[in-house]
C-alpha positions as CSV (number, residue, x, y, z in Angstrom):
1,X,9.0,44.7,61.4
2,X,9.3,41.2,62.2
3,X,11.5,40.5,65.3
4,X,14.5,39.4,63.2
5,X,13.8,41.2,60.2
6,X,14.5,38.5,58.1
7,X,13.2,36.4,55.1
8,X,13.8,32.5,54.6
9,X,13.6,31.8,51.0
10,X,13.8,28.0,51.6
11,X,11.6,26.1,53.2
12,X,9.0,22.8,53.3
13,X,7.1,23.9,55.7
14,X,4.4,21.1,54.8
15,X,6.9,18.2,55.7
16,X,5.3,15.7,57.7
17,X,7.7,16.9,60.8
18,X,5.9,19.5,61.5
19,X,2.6,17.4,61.4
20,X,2.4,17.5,65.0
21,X,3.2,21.0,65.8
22,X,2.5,23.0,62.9
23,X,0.1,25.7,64.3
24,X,2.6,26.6,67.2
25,X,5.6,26.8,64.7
26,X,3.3,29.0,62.2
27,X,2.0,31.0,65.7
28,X,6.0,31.6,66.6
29,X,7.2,32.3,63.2
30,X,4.5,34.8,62.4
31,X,6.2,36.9,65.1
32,X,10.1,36.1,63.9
33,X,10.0,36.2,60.6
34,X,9.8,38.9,58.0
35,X,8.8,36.4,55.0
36,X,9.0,32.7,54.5
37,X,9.0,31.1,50.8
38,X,7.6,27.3,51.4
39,X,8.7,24.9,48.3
40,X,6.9,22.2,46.5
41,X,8.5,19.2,45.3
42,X,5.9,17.9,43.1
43,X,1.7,18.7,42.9
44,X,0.7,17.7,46.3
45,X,3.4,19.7,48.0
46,X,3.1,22.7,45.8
47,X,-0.5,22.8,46.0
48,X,0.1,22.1,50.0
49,X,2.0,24.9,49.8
50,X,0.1,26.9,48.4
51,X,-2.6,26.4,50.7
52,X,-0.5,27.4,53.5
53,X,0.3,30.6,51.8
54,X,-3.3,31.2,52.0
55,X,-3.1,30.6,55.5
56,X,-0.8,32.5,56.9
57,X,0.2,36.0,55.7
58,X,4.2,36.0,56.0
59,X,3.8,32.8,53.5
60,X,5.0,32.7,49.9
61,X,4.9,29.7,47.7
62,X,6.5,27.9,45.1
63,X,5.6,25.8,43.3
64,X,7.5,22.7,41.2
65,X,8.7,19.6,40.6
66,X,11.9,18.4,42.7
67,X,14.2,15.7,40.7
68,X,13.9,13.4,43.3
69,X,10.2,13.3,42.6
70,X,10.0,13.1,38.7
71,X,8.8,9.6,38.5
72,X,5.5,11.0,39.9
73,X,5.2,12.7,36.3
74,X,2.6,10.7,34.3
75,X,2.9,13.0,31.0
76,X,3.3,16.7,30.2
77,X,0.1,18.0,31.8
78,X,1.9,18.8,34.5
79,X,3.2,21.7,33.4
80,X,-0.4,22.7,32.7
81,X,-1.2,21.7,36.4
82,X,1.5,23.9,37.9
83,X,0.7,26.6,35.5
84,X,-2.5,26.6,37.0
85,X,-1.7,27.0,40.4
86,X,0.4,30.2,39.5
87,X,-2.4,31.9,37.9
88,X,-5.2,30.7,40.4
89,X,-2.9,31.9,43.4
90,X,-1.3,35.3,43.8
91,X,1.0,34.6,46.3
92,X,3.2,32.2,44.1
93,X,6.1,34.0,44.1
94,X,8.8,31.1,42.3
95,X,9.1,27.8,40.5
96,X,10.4,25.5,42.9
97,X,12.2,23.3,44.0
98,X,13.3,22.3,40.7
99,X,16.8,21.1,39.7
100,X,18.9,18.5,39.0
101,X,20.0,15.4,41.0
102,X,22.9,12.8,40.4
103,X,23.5,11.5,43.8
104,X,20.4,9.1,44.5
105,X,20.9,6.3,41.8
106,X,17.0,5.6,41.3
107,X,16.3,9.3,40.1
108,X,15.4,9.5,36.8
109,X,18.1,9.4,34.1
110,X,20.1,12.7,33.7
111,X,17.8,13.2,30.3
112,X,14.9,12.8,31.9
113,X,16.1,15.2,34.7
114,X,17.3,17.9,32.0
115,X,14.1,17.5,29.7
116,X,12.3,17.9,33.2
117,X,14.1,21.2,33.8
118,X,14.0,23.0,30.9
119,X,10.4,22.4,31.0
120,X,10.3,23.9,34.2
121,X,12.6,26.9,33.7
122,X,10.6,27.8,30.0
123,X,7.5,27.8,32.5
124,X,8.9,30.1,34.5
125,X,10.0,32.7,31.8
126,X,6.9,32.4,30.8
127,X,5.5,33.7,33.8
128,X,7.8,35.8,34.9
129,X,8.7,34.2,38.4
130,X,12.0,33.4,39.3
131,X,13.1,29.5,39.4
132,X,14.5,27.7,42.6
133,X,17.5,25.4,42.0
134,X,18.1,22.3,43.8
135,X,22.2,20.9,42.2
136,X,23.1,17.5,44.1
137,X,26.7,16.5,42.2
138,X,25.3,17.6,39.1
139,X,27.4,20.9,39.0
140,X,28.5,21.0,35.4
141,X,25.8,19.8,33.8
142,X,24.0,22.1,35.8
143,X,26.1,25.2,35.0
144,X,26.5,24.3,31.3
145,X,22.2,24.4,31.4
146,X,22.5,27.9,32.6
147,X,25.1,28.6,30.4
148,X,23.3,27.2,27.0
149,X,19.7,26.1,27.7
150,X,17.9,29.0,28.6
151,X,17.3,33.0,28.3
152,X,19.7,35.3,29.5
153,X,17.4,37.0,31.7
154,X,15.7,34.2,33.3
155,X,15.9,34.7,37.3
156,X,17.6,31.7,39.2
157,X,18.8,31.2,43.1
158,X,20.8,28.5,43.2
159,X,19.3,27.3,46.6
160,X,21.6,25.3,49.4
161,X,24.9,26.4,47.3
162,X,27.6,23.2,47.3
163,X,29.7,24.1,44.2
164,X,32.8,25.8,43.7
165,X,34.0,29.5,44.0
166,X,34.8,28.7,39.9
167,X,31.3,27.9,39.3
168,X,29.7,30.5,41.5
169,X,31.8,33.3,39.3
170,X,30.2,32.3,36.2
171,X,26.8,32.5,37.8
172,X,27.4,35.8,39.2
173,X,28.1,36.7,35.8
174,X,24.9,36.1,34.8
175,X,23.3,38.0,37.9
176,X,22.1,34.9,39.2
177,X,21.8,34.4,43.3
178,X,23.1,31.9,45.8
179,X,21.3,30.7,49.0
180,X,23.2,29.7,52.0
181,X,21.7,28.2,54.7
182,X,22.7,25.4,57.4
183,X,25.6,24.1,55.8
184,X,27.4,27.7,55.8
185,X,27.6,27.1,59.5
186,X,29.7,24.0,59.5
187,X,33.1,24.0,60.6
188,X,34.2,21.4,57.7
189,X,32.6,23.4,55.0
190,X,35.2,25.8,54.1
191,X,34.4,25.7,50.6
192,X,31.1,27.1,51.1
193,X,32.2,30.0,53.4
194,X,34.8,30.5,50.7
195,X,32.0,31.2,48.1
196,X,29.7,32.6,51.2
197,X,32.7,35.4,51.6
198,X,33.0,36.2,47.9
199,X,29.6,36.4,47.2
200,X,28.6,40.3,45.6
201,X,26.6,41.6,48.3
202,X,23.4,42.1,46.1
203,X,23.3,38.5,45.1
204,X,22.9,36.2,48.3
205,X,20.0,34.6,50.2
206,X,19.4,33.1,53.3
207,X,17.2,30.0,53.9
208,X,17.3,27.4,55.6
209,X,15.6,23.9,53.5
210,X,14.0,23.2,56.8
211,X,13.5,21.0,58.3
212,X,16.4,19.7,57.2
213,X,20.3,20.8,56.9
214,X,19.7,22.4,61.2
215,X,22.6,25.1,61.5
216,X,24.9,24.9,64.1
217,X,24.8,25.3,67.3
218,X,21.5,23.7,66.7
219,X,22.6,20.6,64.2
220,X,20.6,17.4,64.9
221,X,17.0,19.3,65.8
222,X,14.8,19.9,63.6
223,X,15.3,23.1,61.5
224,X,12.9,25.7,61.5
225,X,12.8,29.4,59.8
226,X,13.4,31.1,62.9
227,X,16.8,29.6,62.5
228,X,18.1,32.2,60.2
229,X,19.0,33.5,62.8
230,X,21.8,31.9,63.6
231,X,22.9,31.4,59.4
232,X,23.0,35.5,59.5
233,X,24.8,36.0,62.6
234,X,27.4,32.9,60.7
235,X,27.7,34.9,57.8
236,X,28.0,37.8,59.4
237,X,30.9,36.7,60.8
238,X,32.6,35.6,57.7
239,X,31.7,38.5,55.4
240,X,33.1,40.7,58.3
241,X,29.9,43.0,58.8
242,X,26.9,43.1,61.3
243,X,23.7,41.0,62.0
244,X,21.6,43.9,61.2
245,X,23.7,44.4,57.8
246,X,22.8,40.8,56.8
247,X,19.4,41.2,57.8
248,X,18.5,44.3,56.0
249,X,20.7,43.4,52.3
250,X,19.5,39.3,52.2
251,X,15.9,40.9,53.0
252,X,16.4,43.5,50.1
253,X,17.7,40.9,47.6
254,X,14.8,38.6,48.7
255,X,12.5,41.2,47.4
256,X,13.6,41.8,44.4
257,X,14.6,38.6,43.1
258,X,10.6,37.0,44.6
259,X,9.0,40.8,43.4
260,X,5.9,39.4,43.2
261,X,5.7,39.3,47.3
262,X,3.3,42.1,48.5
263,X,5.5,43.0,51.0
264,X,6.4,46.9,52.6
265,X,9.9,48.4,51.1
């Protein structure tokens, strides 16, 4: 047992912060943390990630194409590409971070974005991995996608959750899981505590999208993984149960949802 028990489903740990430290942060984490799932955001990161699952035994990957990154897609061999690195690579757990994104103006158009996604998530089902959802002010075009677009028994977190307690019950209807991380921890996100609160017990993550989105009392560092500590001990508080509660049911979900991690029951 790691020495917080716990798993971060989120990160980038191959972002260029961590350029000048990296081995110490993989040295300390290897002792705190019970899993972490680094995310790609188009080839170079997935396959950086990948790498570093390679690396480092408590690392998972996924891999994918974020929707900030979509003009780096030339033509439709990319799905090929990221195919490949799922079959060549055991230790791909999830297709990720993939998603859609309305708040930067010079994204791709929203068809683009969706065209981008449903190739993504059809992937995905194919391969029976689980797909990671990035939704920046996109929520009802991304709910109606999960709604409409594809199989009922496709696997989805919806990672860094910002939408409504409205929204959140439709996805729970469909079994899908929400990731909380940083942003649960801040005192003028009510909204997200509200959903963090409801959330059915067998359906929420922690993560932390490091190294960005630094929970309090931290907020302004640079995030790491080890900082789930402090997002369970927050969420703890607000679901009105223990550290070690948190710990052991987020670690649990983890595991099923990512079931392709070789990890101990």
């Amino acid at each position: 047992m790691s020495r917080l028990g716990i798993i971060d489903t989120h990160a980038h740990l191959d972002d260029n912060r961590f350029d000048s430290d990296r081995a110490a942060v993989m040295a300390r984490l290897a002792n705190d943390m019970e899993a972490v799932i680094t995310q790609g955001t188009n080839y170079e990161s997935s396959l950086a990630s990948v790498k570093m699952a390679e690396q480092y035994d408590f690392v998972y990957a996924a891999v994918g194409w974020h929707p900030e990154d979509l003009a780096g897609i030339k033509d439709e061999s990319y799905i090929a590409e990221l195919e490949k690195l799922v079959r060549g690579h055991e230790k791909v757990v999830a297709i990720g971070e993939i998603g859609l994104d309305y708040y930067w103006k010079e994204n791709e158009p929203k068809e683009v974005q969706l065209l981008r996604l449903k190739q993504q998530c059809d992937l995905a089902y194919s391969l029976d991995l689980p797909v990671v959802i990035h939704d920046r002010e996109a929520h009802g075009d991304c709910l109606a996608f999960f709604q409409n677009e594809v199989p009922k028994n496709l696997k989805a977190v919806f990672h860094c959750y910002s939408g409504s307690l409205e929204m959140a019950k439709e996805l729970w209807k469909c079994s899908y899981y929400l990731g909380f991380g940083g942003s649960s921890t801040y005192k003028n996100n009510k909204k997200v505590r509200e959903v963090l609160a409801a959330c059915p017990e067998e359906l929420f993550l922690l993560e932390t999208d490091c190294p960005y989105l630094t929970p309090e009392p931290y907020r302004g560092r640079r995030n790491d993984p080890s900082m789930t500590e402090f997002i369970a001990q927050n969420a703890a508080l607000v679901r009105g149960t223990t550290f070690a509660h948190i710990a052991e049911q987020t670690t649990k979900n983890a595991k099923v949802l990512f079931d392709k991690m070789k990890l101990n029951a």
